[in-house]
N, C-alpha and C positions, 0 to 999 in steps of 0.2 A: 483905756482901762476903765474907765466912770461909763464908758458906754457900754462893755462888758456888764459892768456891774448893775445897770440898769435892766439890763437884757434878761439876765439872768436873776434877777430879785421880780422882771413882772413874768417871767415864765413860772417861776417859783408859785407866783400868788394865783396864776391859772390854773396850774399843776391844783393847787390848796382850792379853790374856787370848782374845781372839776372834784375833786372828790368830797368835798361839802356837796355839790350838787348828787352827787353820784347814789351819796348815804341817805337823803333828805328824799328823793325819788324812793328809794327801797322802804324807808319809814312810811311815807305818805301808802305806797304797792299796800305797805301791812297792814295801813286804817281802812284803806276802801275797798276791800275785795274779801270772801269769805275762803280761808283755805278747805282745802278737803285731804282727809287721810283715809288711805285702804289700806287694812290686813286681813289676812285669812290666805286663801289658797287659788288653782288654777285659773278658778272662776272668776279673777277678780286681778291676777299677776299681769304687772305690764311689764315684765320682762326681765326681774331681777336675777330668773333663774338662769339667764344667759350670762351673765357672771360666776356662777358657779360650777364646781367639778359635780355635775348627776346625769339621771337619763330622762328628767321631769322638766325637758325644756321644748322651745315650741320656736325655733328660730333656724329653720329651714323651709323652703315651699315645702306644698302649697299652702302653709301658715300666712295669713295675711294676703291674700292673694287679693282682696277686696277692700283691705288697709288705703287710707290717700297714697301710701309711698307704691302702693301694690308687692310691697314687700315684708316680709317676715319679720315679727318686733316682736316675739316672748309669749305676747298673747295666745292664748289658746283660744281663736278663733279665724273667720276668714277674714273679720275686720273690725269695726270697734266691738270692744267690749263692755261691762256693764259701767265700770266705772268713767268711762270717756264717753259714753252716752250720757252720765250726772254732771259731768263735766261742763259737757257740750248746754244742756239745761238751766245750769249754774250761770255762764255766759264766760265759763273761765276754759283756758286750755288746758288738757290732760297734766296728768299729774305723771313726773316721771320715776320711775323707779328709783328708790332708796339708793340703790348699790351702781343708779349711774354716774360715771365722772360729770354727766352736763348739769348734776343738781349742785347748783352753787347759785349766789347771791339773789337777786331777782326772784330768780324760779324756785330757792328754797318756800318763795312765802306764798306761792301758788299751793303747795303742801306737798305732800311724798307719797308714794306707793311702797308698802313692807310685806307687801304681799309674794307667796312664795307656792309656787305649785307641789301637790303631794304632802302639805302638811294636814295636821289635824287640829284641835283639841288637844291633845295627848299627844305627847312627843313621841310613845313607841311607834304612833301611826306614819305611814310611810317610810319607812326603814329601808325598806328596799330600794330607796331612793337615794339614798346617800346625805351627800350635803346640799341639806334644803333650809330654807330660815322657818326655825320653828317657832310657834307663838310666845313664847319666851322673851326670843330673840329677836323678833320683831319691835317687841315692846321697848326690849334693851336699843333699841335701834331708836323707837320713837323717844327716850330720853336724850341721846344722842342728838337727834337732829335739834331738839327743844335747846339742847346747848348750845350746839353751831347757829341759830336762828337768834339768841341771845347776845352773841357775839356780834350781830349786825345791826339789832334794835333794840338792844336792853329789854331786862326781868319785864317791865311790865307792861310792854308791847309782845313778846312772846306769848305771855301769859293770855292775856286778850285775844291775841290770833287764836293760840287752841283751845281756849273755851268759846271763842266765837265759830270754828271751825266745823263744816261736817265733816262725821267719820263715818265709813263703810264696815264693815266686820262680816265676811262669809266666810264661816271654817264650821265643820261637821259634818259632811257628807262622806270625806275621805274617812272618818272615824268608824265609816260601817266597811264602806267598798276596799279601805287598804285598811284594815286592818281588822274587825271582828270577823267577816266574810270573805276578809282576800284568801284564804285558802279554808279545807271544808278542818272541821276541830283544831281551829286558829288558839294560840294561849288566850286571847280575849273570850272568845266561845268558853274555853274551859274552864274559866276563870269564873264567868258569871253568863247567867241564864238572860235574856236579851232583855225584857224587863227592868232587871238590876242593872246591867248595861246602860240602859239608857237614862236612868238614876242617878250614876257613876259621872255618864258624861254632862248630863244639866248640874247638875254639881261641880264641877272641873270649869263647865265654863261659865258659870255664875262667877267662880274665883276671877275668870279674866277679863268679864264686865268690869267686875268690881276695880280691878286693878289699871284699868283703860279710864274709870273715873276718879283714881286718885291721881292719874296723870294729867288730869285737866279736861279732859273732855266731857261735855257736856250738850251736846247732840249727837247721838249715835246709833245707827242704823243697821238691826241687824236681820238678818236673812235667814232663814230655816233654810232646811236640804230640800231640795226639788224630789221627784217623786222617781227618785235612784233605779226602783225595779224595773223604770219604764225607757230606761237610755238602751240604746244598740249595744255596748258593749254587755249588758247583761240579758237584751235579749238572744245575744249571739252565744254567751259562754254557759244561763242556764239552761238553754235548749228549751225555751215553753210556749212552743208553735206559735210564738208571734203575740205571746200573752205576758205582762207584765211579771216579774218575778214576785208570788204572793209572800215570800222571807224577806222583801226591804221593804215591799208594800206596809209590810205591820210595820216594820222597824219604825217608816218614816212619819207612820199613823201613831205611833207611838211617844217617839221625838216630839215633832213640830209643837202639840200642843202643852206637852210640858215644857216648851224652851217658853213659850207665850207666858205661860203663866208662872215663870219665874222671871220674866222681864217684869210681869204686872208688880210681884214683889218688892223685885229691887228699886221701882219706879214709887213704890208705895213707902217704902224703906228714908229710900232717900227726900221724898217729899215733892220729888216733879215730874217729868213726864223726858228724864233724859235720854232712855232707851225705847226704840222704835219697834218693833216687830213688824217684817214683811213675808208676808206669807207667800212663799216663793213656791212652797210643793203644789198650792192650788194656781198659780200664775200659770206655771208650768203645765198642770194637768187640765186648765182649758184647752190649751191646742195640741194637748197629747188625746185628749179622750172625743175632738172634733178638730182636725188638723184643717180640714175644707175649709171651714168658716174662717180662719185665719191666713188662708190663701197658700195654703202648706199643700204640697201631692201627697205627702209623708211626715208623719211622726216617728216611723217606726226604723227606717233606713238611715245612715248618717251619709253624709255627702259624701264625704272621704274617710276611705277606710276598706279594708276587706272581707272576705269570709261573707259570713249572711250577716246579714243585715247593715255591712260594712263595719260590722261590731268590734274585730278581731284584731288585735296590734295599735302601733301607731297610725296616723296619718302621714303619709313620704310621699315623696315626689312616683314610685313605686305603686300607690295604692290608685284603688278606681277614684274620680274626682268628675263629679257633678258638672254639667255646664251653669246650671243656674242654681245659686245658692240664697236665694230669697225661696224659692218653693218647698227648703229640706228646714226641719225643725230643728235637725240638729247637724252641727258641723263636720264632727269628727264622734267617735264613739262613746264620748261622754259631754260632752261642752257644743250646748247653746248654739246655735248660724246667731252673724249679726241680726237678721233679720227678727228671731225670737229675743232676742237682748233686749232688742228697741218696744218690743212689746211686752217685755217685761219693766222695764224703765219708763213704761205708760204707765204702769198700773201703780208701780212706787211713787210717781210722782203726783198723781189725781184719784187712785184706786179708792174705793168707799171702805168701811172699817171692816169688811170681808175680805179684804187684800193684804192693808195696813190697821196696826193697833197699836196705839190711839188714836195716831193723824196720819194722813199722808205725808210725803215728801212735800208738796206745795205748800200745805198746811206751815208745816214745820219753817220752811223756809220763811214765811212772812210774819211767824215771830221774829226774825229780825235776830 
């Protein structure tokens, strides 16, 4: 019996020893490591929308076919995307999706992904999509996880990780393509003349700057629209012989540098330099307007896809499919080839203040 009792009083103390150790590991994970958070949309989804009932998911071949599993993860691409490119830079591993069962203990303090393909700015955008996580709901997500993360290291070790934390923020592209432009005298069209439109939206998302830095965050990284008129899908659908569509061309010349200059605001607002600006439309239109120099056959053709310019529909197992997806600029008929990702994730991460405003990605980073 005394020898029972012995047995089972030092398993006890192992048992107590192994999860003091357990929790002490996860506290020390949250001092030495920088987490990082993504929201916004396709561009940036590692795969949450595979969880949900839509049709804005990306988790069938040939999706991923160039991924390490060589298989299909949510991403809208053939393989990493932008965010597991920053990742990879960081020296940390990917961040996984919000809405996966495998984010728990550990891997919450790597940080999360709330990103959701088909959203906007504006929640009327992408409707057609069904149940997607809209920026809202994302955020409602990012308090969420701020709790469950509390629960493992206490108030002011959480607080620390996400003011220590980078954050990603790409949403605005879909605010022209699904929605002012998805169909021709759209309720947004008629509602407001494209000008006011673009007004409307650096307004809406100054609200969601703002509101991402009362959550704590305090490096954040945001991204303008790429140069929308120039992807396959819109050279395929407005028919302009191979010429960028000149209605997003303004739109996005319109956008980008008023989203810049309400970053410079709120950066001035708030008294520091916590909102980034990466000039994604000009990253973009170096290897759209000279694809050669960048080692691209094509700008204009998407790997996978059909119709001209493989512009038309999804990417499926179904559509034409490249053999070599380092020479296509873009993937499928709106989203990035790995290849352009990584050359986009050069220029965020060392680009001169023609790229990034006010610092780089490396810049930022060695503040510390």
């Amino acid at each position: 019996m005394q020898a029972t009792m012995e047995t089972s009083s030092t398993l006890s103390c192992w048992i107590t020893l192994g999860v003091v150790f357990a929790i002490g590991t996860i506290i020390q994970g949250a001092d030495a490591s920088r987490a990082f958070f993504v929201f916004g949309d396709s561009l940036v989804d590692n795969g949450n929308n595979n969880y949900l009932a839509t049709t804005a998911r990306a988790d069938s071949p040939p999706y991923g076919i160039d991924y390490p599993t060589h298989r299909p993860t949510g991403r809208f691409s053939n393989g990493l995307n932008i965010p597991d490119l920053i990742s990879q830079r960081m020296g940390a591993e990917s961040t996984l999706p919000y809405l996966s069962p495998q984010l728990t203990g550990q891997k919450l303090l790597v940080g999360a992904n709330f990103a959701s393909a088909g959203i906007g700015i504006l929640n009327d955008t992408g409707i057609q999509f069904l149940n997607i996580i809209r920026m809202y709901r994302q955020f409602e997500y990012f308090k969420e996880y701020q709790q469950r993360v509390r629960a493992l290291i206490g108030s002011e070790r959480t607080n620390r990780l996400v003011n220590q934390a980078l954050i990603l923020i790409t949403v605005g592209g879909n605010d022209f393509v699904n929605n002012y432009y998805l169909v021709p005298l759209s309720a947004r069209s008629r509602q407001y003349s494209l000008p006011d439109y673009v007004k409307y939206l650096i307004s809406e998302y100054q609200k969601l700057l703002l509101k991402l830095y009362n959550l704590g965050a305090r490096r954040v990284l945001v991204t303008g629209t790429g140069p929308m008129g120039c992807v396959p899908a819109e050279l395929a659908m407005r028919n302009t012989n191979g010429g960028c569509s000149a209605e997003l061309l303004r739109a996005a010349a319109l956008y980008n540098p008023q989203l810049l200059q309400m970053i410079r605001e709120i950066n001035k607002k708030i008294g520091k330099d916590v909102f980034i600006a990466a000039n994604t439309q000009r990253m973009h239109s170096d290897f759209i307007s000279n694809p050669q120099a960048y080692g691209f056959i094509t700008s204009k053709v998407a790997c996978c896809g059909q119709g001209p310019y493989n512009g038309i529909g999804l990417c499926t197992q179904l559509s034409n499919l490249c053999p070599n997806r380092d020479v296509y600029a873009f993937w499928d008929p709106f989203h990035p080839s790995e290849k352009a990702n990584k050359l986009i994730v050069e220029q965020i991460m060392s680009g001169s203040t023609k790229y990034m405003n006010p610092m780089n990605l490396s810049s930022v980073m060695a503040l510390g």
